[in-house]
VEXDREN-2710 file (C-alpha; in Angstrom, 1 decimal):
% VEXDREN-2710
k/r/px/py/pz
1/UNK/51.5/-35.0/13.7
2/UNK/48.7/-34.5/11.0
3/UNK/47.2/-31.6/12.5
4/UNK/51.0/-29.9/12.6
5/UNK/51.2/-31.4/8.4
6/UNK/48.1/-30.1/7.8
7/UNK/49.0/-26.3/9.6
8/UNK/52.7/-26.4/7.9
9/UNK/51.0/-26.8/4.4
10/UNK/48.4/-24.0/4.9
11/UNK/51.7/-21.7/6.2
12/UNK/50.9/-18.6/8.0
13/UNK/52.9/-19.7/10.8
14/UNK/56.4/-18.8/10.7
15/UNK/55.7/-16.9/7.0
16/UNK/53.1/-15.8/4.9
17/UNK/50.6/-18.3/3.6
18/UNK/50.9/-19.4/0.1
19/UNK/47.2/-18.1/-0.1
20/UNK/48.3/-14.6/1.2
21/UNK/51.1/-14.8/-0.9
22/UNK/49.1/-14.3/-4.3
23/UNK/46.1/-12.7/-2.8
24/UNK/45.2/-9.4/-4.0
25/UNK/48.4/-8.9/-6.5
26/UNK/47.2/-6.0/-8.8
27/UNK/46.9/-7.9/-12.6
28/UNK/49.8/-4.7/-13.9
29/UNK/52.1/-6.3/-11.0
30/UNK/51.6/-10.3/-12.2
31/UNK/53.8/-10.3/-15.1
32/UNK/56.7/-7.9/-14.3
33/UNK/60.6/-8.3/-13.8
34/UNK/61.8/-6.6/-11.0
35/UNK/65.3/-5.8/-11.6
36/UNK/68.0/-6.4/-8.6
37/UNK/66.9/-9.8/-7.8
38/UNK/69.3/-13.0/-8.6
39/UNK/66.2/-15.1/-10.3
40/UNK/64.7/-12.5/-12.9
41/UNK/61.0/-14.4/-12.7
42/UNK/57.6/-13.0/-12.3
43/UNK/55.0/-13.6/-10.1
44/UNK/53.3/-14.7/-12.8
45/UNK/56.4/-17.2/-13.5
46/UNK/56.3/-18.4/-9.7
47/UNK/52.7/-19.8/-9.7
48/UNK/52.9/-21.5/-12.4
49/UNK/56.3/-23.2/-11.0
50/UNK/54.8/-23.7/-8.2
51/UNK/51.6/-25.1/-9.5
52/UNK/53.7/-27.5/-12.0
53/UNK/56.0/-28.7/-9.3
54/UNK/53.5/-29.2/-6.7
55/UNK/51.5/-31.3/-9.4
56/UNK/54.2/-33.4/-10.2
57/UNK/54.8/-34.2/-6.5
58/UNK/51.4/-35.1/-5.5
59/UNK/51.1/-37.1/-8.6
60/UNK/54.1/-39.0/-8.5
61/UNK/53.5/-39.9/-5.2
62/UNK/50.2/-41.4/-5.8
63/UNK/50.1/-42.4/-9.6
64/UNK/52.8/-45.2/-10.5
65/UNK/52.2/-44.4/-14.1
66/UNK/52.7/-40.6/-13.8
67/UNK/56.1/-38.9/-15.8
68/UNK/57.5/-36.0/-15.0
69/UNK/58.3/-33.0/-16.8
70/UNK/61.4/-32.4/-18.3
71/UNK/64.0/-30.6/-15.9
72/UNK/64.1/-27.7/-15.6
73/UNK/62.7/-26.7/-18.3
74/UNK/59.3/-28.3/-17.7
75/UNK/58.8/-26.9/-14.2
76/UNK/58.9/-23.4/-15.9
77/UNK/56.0/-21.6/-17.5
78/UNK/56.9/-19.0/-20.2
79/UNK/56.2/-15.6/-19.5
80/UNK/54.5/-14.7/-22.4
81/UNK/51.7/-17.4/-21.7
82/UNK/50.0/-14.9/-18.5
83/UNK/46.8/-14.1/-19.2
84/UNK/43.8/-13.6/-16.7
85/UNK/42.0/-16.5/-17.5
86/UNK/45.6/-18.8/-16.9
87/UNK/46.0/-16.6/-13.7
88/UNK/42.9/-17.8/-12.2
89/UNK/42.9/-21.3/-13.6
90/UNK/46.7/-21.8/-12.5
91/UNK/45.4/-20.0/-8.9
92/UNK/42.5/-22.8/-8.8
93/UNK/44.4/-25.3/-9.6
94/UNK/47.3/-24.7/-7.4
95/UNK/45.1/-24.6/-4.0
96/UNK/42.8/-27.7/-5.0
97/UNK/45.9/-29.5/-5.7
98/UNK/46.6/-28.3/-2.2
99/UNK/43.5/-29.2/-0.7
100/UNK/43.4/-32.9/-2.1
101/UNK/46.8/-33.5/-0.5
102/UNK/45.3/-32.0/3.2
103/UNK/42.5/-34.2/2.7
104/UNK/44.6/-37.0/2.0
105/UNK/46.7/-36.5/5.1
106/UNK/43.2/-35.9/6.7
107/UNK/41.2/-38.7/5.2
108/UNK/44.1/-41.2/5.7
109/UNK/44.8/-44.2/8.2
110/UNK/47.8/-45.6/7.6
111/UNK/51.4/-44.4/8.8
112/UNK/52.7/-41.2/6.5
113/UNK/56.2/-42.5/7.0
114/UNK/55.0/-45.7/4.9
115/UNK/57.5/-45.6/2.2
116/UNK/55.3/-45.3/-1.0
117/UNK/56.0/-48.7/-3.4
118/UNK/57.0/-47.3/-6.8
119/UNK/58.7/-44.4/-4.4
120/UNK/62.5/-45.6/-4.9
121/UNK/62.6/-45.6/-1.1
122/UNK/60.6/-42.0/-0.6
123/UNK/57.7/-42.2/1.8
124/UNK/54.6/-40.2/2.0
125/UNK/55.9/-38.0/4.4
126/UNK/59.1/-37.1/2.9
127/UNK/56.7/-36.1/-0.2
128/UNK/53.8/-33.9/2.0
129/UNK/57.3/-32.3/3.3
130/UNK/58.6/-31.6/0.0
131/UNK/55.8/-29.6/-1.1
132/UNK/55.3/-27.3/2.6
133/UNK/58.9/-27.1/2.1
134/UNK/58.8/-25.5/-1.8
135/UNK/56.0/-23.7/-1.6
136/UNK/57.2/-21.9/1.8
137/UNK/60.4/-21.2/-0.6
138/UNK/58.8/-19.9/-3.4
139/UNK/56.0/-18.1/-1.3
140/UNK/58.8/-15.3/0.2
141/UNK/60.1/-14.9/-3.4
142/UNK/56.3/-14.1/-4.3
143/UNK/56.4/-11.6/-1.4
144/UNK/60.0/-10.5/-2.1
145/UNK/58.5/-9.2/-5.7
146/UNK/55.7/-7.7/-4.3
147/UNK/57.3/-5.7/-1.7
148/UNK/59.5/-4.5/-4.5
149/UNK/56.8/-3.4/-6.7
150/UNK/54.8/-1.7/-3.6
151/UNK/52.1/-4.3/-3.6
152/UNK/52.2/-6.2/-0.4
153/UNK/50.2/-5.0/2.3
END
């Protein structure tokens, strides 16, 4: 089941990676509203959702002290806060988050459907689930855009 975790997480299988997702976006294209869509966001807007949301899963499933953001407001990045140097730190931050939960499910002995104790009845695996799951989600939107703006290849 880990190795199946572990592929579901990278993607690539039934849709395109969250990797391949952001890779290779032209900088013009990172920060622009493509009119049409039902959620007016940017790409720009979708990494750092996805970085902030991913963060808060990982964390609260391992840290008993750790608070979530306000929501939904503090799952959202504002659009005027895109920059290249937030690009690539958001970018690095994102995948390492990524990484430390695939070595976790790696690295780890114990049963994933463990419920985790300060988890109000959530276990491990509902939690590794709940990030392939978003991220798959907000990966195609990511796409969507960049088909739009004739920058997917």
């Amino acid at each position: 089941m880990k190795k199946e975790l572990i592929e579901l997480l990278r993607g690539g299988s039934a849709h395109a990676s969250l990797r391949k997702a952001f890779d290779g976006i032209s900088p013009v294209n990172r920060n622009k509203i493509v009119p049409g869509l039902p959620e007016q966001k940017t790409v720009w807007e979708l990494l750092e959702h996805l970085r902030i949301a991913q963060e808060d899963i990982i964390r609260y499933t391992f840290d008993e002290g750790w608070i979530s953001p306000s929501f939904p407001e503090g799952y959202w990045s504002q659009k005027d806060k895109y920059n290249e140097d937030n690009w690539n730190k958001s970018l690095k931050v994102l995948f390492d988050d990524l990484n430390s939960l695939i070595k976790f499910i790696e690295n780890t002995d114990f049963d994933l459907s463990n419920p985790i104790p300060h988890g109000e009845g959530r276990s491990y695996l509902r939690q590794v689930l709940l990030v392939a799951d978003h991220n798959a989600y907000h990966s195609a939107q990511v796409v969507d855009i960049r088909k739009r703006l004739g920058d997917w290849k």
